[in-house]
Structures are given as structure tokens and as C-alpha cells.
Backbone bond lengths (Angstrom), bond angles and torsions (degrees), N, CA, C in turn:
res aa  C-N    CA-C-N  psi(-1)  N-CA   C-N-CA  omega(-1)  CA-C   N-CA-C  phi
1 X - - - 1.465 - - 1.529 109.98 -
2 X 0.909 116.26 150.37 1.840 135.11 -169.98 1.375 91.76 -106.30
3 X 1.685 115.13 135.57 0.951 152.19 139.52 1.642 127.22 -101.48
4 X 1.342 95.67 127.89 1.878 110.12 -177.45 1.552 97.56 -102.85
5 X 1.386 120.56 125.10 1.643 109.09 157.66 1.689 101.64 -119.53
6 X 1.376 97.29 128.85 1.503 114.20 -177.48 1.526 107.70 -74.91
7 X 1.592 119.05 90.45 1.393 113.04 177.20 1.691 97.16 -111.49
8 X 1.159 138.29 78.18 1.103 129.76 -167.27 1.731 105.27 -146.69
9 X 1.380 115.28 15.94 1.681 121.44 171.22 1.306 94.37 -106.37
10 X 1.823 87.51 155.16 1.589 127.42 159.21 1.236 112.40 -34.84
11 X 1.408 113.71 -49.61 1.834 106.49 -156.23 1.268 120.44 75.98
12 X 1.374 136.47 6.81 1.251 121.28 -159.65 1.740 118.51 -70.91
13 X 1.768 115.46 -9.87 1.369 85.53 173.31 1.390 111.77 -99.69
14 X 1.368 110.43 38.97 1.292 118.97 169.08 1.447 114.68 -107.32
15 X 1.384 130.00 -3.13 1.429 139.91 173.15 1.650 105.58 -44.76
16 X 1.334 117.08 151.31 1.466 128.81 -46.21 1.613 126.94 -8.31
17 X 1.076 92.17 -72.87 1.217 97.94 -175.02 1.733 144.15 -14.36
18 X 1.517 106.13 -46.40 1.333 100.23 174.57 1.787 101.37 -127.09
19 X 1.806 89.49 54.03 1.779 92.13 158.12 1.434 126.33 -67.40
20 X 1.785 100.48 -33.25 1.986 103.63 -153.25 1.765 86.69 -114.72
21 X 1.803 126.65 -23.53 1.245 108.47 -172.55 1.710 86.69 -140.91
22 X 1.244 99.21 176.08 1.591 110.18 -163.66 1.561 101.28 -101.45
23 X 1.611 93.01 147.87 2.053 96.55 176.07 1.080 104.75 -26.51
24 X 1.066 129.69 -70.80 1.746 107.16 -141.92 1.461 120.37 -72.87
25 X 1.125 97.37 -25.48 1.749 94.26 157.76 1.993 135.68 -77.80
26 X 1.216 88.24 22.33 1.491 89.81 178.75 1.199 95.85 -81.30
27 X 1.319 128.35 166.85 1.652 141.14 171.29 1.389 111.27 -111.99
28 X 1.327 79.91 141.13 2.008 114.03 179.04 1.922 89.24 -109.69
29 X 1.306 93.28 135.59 1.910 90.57 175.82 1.491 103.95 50.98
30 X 1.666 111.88 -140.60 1.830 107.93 -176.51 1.575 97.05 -104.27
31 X 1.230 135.29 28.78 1.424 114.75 174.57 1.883 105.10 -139.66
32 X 1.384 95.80 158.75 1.703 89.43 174.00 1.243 125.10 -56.42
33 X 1.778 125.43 147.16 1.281 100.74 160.11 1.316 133.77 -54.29
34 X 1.355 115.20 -40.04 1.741 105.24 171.51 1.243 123.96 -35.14
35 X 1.578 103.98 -63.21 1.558 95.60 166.24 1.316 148.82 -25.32
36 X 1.389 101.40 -46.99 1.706 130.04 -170.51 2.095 87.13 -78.38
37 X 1.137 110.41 -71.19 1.091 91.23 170.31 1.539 143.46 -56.34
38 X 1.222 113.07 -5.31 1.627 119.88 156.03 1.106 124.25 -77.58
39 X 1.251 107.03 -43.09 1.734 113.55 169.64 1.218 106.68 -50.41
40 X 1.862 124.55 -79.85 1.217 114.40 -172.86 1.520 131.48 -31.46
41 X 2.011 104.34 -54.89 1.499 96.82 158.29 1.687 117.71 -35.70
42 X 1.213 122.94 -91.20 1.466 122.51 -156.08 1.781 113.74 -28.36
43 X 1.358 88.09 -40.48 1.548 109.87 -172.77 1.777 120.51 -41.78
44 X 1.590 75.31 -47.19 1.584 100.79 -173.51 1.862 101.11 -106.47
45 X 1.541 109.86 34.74 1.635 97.19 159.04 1.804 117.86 90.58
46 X 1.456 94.63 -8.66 1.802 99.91 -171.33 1.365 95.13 -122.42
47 X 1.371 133.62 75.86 1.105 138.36 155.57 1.321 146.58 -65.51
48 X 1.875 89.12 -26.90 1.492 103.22 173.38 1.481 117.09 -103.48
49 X 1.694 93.69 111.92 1.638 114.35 -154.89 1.537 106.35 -119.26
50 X 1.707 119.05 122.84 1.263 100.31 162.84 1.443 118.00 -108.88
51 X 0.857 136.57 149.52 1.575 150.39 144.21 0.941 128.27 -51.30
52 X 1.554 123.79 83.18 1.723 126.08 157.57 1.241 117.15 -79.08
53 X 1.820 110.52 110.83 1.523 128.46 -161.10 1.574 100.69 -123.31
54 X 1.319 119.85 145.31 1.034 139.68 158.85 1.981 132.56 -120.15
55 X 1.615 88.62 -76.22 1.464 80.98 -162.32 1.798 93.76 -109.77
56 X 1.249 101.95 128.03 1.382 138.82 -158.96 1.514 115.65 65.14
57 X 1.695 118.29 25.52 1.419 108.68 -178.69 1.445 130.02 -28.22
58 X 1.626 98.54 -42.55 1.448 124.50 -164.79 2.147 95.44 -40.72
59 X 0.957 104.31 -51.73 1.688 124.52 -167.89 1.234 77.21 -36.85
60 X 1.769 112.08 -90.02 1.128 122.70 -136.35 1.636 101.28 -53.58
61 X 1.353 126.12 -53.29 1.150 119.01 -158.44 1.672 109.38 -52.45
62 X 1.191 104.64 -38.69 1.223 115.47 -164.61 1.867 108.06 -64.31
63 X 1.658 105.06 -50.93 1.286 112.40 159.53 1.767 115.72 -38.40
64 X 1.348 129.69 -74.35 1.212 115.03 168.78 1.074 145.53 -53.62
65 X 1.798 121.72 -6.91 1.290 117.25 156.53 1.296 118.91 -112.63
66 X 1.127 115.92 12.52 1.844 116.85 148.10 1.224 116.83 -96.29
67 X 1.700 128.45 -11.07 1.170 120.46 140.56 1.669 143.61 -54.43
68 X 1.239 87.90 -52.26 1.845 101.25 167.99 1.384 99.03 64.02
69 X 1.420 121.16 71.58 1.002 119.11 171.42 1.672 119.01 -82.97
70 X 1.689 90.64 131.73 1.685 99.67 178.20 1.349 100.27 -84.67
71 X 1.285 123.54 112.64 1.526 148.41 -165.72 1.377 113.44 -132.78
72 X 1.348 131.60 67.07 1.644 109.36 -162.95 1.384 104.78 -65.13
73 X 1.411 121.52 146.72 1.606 142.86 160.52 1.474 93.62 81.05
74 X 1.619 135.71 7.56 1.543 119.49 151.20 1.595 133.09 -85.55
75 X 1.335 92.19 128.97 1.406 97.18 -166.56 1.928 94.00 -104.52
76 X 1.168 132.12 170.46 1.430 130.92 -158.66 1.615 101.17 -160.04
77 X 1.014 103.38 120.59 1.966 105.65 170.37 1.575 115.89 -155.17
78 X 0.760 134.72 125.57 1.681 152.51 174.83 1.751 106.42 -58.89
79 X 1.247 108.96 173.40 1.258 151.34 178.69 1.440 109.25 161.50
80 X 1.613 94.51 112.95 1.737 129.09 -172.66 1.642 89.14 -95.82
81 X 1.303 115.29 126.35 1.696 138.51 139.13 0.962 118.18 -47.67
82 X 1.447 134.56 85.22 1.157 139.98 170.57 2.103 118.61 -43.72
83 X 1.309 88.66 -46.58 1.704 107.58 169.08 1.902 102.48 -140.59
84 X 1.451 87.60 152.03 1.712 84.44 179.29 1.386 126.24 -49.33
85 X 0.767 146.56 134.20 1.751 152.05 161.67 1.481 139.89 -103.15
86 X 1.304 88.62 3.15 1.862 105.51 178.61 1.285 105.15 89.53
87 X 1.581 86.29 -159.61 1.797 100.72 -173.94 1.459 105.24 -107.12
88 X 1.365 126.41 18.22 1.597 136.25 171.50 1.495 113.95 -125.54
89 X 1.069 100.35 -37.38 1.805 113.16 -152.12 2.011 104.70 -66.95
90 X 1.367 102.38 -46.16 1.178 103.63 176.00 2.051 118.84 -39.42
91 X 1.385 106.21 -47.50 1.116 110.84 -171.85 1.601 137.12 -66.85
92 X 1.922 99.16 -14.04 1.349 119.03 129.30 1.517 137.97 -22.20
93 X 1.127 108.64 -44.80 1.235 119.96 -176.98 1.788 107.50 -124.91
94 X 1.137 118.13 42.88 1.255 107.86 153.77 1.420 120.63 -122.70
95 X 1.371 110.17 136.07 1.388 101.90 -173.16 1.600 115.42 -76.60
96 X 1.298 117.30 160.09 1.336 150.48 148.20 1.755 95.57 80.32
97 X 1.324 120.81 56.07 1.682 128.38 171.47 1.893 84.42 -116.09
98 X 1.487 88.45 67.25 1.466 91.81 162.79 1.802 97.04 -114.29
99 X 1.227 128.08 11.89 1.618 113.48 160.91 1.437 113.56 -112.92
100 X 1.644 120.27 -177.20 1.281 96.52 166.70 1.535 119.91 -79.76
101 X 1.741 116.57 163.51 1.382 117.24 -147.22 1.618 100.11 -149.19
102 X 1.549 85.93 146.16 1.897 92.62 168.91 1.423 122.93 -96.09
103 X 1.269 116.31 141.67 1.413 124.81 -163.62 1.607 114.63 -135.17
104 X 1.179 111.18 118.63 1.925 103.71 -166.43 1.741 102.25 -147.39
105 X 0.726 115.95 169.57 1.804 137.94 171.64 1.449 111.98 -84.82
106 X 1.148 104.11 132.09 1.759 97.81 175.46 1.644 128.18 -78.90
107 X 1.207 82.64 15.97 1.828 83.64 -163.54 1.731 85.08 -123.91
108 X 0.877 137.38 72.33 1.950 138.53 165.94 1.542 106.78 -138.49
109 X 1.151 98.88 108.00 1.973 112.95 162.04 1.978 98.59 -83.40
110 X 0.986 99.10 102.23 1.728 106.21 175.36 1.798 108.54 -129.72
111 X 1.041 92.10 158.10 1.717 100.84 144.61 1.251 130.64 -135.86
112 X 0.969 101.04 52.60 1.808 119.52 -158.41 1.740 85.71 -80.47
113 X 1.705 114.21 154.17 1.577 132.50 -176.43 1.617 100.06 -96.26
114 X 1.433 113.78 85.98 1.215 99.77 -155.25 1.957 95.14 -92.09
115 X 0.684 104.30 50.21 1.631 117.86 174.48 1.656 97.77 -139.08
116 X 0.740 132.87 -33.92 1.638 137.76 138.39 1.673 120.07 -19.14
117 X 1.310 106.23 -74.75 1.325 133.16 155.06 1.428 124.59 -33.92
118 X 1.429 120.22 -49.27 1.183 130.42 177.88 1.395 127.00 -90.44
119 X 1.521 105.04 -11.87 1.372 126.31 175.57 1.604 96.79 -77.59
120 X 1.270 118.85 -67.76 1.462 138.78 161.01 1.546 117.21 -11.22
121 X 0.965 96.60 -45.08 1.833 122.95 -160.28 2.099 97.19 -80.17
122 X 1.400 105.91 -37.78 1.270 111.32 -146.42 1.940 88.15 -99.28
123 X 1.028 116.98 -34.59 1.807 133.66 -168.46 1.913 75.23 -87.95
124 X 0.917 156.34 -59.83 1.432 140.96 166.46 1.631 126.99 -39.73
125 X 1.114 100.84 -17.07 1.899 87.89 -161.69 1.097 120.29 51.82
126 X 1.315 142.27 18.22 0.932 133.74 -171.79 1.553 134.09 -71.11
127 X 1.330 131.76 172.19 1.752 114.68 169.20 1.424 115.89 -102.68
128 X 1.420 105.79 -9.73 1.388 114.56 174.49 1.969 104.59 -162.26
129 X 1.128 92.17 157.48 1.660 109.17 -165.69 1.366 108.18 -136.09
130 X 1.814 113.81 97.69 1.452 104.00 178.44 1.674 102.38 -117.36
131 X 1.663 94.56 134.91 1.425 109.56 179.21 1.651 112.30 -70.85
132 X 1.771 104.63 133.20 1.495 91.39 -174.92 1.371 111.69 -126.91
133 X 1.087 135.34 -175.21 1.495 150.03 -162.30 1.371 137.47 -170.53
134 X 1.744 105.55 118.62 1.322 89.60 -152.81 1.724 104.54 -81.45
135 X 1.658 95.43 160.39 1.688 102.93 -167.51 1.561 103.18 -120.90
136 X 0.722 126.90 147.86 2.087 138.12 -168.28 1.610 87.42 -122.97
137 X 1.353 97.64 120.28 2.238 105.52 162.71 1.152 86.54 -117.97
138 X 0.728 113.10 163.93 1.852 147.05 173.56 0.998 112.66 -169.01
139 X 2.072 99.33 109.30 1.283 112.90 -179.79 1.720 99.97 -77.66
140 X 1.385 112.45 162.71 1.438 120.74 171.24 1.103 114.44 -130.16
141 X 1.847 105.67 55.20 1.385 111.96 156.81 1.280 113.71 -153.38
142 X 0.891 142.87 -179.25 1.604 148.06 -163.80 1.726 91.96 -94.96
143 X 2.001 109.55 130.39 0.978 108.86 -166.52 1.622 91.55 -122.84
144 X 1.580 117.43 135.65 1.113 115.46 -170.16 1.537 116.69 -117.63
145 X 1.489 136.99 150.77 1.287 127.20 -175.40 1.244 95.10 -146.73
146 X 1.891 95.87 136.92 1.431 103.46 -166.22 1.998 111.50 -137.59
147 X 0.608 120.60 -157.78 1.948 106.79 -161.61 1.165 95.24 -124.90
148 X 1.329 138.15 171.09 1.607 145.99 175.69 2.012 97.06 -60.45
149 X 1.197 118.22 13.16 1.790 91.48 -171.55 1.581 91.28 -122.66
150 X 1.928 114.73 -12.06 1.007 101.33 -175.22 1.556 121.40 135.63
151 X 1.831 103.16 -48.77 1.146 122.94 -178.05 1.397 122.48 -72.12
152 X 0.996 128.14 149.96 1.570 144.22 -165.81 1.140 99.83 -63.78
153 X 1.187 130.12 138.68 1.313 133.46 151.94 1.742 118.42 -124.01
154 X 0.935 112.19 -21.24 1.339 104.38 165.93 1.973 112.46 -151.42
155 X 1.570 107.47 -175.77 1.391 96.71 -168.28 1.825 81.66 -148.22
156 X 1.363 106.08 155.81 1.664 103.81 -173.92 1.072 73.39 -175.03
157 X 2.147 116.48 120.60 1.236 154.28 -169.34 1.411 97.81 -105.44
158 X 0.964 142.48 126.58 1.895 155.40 -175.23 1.679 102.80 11.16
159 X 1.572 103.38 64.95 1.675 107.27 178.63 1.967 99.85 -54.70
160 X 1.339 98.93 176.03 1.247 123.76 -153.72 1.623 100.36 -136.03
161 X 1.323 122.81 91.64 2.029 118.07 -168.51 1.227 82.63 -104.78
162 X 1.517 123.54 157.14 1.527 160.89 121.16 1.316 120.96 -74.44
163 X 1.390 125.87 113.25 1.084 132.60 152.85 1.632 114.50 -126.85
164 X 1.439 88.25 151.80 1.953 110.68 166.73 1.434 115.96 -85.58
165 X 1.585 109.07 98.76 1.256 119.51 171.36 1.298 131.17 -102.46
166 X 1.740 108.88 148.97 1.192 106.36 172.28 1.736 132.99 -31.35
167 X 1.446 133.04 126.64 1.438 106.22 171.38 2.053 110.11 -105.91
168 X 1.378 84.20 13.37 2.000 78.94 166.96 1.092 86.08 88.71
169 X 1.394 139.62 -9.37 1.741 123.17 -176.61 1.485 120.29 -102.04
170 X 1.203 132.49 139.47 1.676 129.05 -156.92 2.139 87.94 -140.46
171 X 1.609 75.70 132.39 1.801 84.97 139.82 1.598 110.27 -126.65
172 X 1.293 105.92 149.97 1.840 114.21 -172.93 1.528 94.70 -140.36
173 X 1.579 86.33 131.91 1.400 106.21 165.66 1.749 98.26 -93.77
174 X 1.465 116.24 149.99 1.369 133.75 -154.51 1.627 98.16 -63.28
175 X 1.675 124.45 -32.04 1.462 113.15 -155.18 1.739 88.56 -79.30
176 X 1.665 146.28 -8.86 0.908 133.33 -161.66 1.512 104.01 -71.27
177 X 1.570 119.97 -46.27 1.208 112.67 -178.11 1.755 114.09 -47.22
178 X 1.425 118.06 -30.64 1.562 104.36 169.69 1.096 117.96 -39.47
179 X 1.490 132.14 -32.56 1.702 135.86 -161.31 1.232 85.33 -56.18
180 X 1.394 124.76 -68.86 1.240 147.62 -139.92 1.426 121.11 -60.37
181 X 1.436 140.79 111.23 1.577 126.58 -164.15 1.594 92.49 -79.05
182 X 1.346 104.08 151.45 1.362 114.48 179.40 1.492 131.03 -96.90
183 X 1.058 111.05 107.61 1.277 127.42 -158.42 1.749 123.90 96.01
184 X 1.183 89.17 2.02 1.919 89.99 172.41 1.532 114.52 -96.90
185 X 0.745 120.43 155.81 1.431 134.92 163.04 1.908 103.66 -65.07
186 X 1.567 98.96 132.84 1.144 124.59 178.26 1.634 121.79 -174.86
187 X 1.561 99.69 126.32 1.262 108.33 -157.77 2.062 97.53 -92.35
188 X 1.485 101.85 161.68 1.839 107.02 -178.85 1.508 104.09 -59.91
189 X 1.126 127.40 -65.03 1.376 124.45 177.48 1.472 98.89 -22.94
190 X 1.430 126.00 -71.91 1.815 114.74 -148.24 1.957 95.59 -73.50
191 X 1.232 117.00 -26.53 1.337 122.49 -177.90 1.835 96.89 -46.79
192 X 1.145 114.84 -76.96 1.230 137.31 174.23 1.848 100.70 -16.95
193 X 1.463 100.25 -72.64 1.453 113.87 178.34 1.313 112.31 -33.69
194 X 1.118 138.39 -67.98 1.280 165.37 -140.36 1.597 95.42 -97.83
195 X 1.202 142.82 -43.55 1.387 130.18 168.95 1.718 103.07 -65.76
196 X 1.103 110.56 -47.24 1.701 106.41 -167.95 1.486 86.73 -54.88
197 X 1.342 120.23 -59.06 1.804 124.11 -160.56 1.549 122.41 -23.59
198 X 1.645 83.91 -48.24 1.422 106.72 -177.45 1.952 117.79 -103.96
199 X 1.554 99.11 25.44 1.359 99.34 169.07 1.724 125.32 81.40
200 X 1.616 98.48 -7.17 1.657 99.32 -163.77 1.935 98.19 -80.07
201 X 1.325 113.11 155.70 1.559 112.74 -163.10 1.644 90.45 -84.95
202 X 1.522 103.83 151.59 1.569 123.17 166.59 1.330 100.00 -134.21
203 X 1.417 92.46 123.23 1.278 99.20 179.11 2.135 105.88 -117.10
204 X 1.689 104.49 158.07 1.077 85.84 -174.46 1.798 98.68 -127.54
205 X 1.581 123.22 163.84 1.411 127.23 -156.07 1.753 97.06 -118.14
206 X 1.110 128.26 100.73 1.128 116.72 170.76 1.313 125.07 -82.76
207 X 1.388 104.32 126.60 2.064 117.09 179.60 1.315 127.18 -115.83
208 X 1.429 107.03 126.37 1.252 86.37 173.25 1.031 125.90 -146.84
209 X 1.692 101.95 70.67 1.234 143.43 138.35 1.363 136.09 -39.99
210 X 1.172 140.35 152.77 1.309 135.32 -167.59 1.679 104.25 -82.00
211 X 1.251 102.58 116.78 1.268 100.65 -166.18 1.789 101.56 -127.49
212 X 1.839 134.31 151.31 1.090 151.42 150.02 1.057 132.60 177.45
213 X 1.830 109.77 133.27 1.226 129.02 -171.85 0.994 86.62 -62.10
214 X 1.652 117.45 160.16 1.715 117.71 152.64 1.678 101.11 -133.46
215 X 1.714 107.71 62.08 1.375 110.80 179.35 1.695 97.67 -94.71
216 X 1.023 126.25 19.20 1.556 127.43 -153.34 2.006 81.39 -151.23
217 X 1.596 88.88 129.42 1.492 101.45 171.73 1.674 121.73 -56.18
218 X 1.371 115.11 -36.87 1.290 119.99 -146.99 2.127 77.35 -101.87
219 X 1.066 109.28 -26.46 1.845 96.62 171.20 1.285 107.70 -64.74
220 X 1.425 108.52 -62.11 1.570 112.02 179.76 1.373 128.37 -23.36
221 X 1.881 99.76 -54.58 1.576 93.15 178.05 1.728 110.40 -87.32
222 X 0.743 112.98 3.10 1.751 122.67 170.61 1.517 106.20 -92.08
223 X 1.167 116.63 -9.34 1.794 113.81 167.06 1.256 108.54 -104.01
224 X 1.797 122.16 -13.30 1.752 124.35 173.86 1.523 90.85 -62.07
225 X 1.850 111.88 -72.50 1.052 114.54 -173.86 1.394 141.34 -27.56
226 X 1.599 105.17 -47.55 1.821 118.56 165.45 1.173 130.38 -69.46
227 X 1.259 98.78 -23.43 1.512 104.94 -171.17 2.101 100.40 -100.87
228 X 1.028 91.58 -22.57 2.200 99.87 156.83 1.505 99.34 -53.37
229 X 1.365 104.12 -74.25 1.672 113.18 178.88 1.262 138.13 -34.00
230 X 1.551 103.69 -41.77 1.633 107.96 179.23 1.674 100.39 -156.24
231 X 1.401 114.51 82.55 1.556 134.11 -173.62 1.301 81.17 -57.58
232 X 1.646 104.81 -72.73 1.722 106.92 -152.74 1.573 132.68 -75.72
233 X 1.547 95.77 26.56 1.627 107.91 163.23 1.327 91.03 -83.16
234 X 1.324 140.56 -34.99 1.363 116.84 -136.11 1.831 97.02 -90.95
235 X 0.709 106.83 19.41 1.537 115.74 -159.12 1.682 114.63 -7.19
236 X 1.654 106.57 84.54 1.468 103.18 -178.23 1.816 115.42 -118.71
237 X 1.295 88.27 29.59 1.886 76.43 175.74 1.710 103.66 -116.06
């Protein structure tokens, strides 16, 4: 099975950080996250990985073949963004996602069973399979609810919400890329839209696995920290 990891953004609310090299090469512990996330793939059976790169691709590529990673059964191939295309659009234009396929973000410190996921995906029928995760907000202010006249009706002191969030991880069956115009820019959200529109099932995989983006500065260093704590969950060598 083919895996796409979308490393092909700016990063910008990750600045500093990805002024001189691009997200996915920032480091978790001493190695990039990309890395860590290639390993785990191979690890777990999905070796054959391409790379949709854009802005500073040049890095990364260059990083992985002056690395030379000893990876048994990973195979590695690009598709460069000529102009941005979102977080869908790229996959338009990649060739041969004529089976079903894995699809993820380059920036996720997880340990999600992503053969788990795909098992999940297949006992669904589904047309698309998004991995989810539950998320805790806590506002830190007094939240108030009031009636059409004005008056108070209730008072809730630093409430506590749950939601099921995206974790950036996709399984796709091949007809999804039809949604997709080819060669335009199109972000996952409207992808999503546009399958429900037309009736096709989304199904979603709940994990709850150690999961974080680190597209957000203050995650980032809260994913150095966890991943200090417990390297050898992440099991990437």
C-alpha cells in the first residue's frame, strides 16, 4: 500500500523555526520528524512512501539522500508542488493511487496502529477514513448563555469541551481523488464536503494513541518534551 505524506507547507505558525528549512524537518529528539515518521511507516509494513514537497523541498530531498537511510522494504519518491495546492489538491496529480492508499501530514508525532486504521477503513466500506482524536479546550473564562430577551440563563466558570479531532491521517480509496480537480488547489476540509455532497460514506477511526501536531509553536515544544519522556513508545528505529 502507498503512502503520500504532505510535506509541502510554509510552516509559518511555526516561525522561527521553519524560516531557513521547512516543517518537516524540524527535530523531535536528534532526528527529523519526517524521519521518525518514515520509520514508523516501514516499521509497520508501509514503506512505499511518496513525498509531496513544495516549499523548500530541495532540503528535504537532499536530507534523505545524504542520509541513506537503511530502511529495509522502503522505497521513497517525490512529487514537488510546482505552486501550492492545499492539503488535497496535490493528490490529483500523483500518479498510480489507483489502490487504496495512505495519506498523512508531515508534521504528526503519533503512535497510532496504523494497520489498525486500515483494517478499520476496510470492515467500513468506506470512501474515505479519517483518523480521530479526542481534544479537551478549556476556555479560561466564564462562559455565559442567555435567551432571545437578553437574560441570563446560565453561568459556566472555565468549562471543559471534548471534541473529536482531525489527526491529519487519511485512508483513500482510489475513486476519491476524482472529487479532486486536477491541478487546482484544494484543501481536506472541502474534499470532505464534496464526498458527503455526493453521498460517498466517511467514516471516522477513533485513537487513542499518543497523538500531536506540532504545527503550533507551543505543541512543538510540548512534543520535544514527550517525546524526551517516552522515546521508546514511538518505536521508530
Amino acid at each position: 500500500m502507498k503512502t503520500v505524506i504532505l510535506a509541502g507547507g510554509k510552516g509559518t505558525r511555526l516561525a522561527p523555526y521553519t524560516t531557513i528549512f521547512p516543517k518537516p524537518l524540524v527535530p523531535i529528539g536528534d532526528r527529523p520528524i519526517l524521519e521518525i515518521i518514515i520509520r514508523q511507516l516501514a516499521r509497520q509494513g508501509l514503506g512505499d512512501v511518496i513525498l509531496s514537497i513544495g516549499h523548500l523541498g530541495e532540503l528535504i530531498e537532499a536530507y534523505f539522500q545524504n542520509e541513506r537511510l537503511n530502511i529495509p522494504g522502503l522505497r521513497l519518491d517525490y512529487f514537488r508542488e510546482n505552486e501550492p495546492l492545499g492539503t488535497a489538491g496535490p493528490l490529483s496529480m500523483i500518479p498510480g493511487l489507483d489502490e487504496t492508499f495512505l495519506a498523512m501530514n508531515g508534521d504528526i508525532l503519533t503512535t497510532i496502529d496504523y494497520q489498525a486504521l486500515i483494517r478499520h477503513h476496510g470492515e467500513q466500506r468506506a470512501a474515505l477514513t479519517i483518523a480521530m482524536h479526542r481534544k479537551d479546550v478549556k476556555i479560561d473564562l466564564g462562559v455565559l448563555e442567555t435567551d432571545d430577551e437578553g437574560r441570563l440563563v446560565s453561568y459556566n466558570e472555565k468549562p471543559l469541551y471534548n471534541f473529536d479531532v482531525s489527526m491529519g491521517i487519511y485512508v483513500y480509496e482510489p475513486r476519491v481523488v476524482e472529487y479532486i480537480p486536477r491541478g487546482k488547489f484544494m484543501d481536506f476540509p472541502d474534499l470532505v464536503q464534496a464526498l458527503l455532497r455526493h453521498g460517498e460514506k466517511v467514516a471516522g477511526f477513533h485513537s487513542q494513541d499518543y497523538w500531536r501536531d506540532i504545527g503550533r509553536r507551543e505543541d512543538y515544544e510540548l512534543a520535544q518534551q514527550e517525546f524526551d519522556a517516552g522515546a521508546a513508545e514511538f518505536r521508530f528505529a
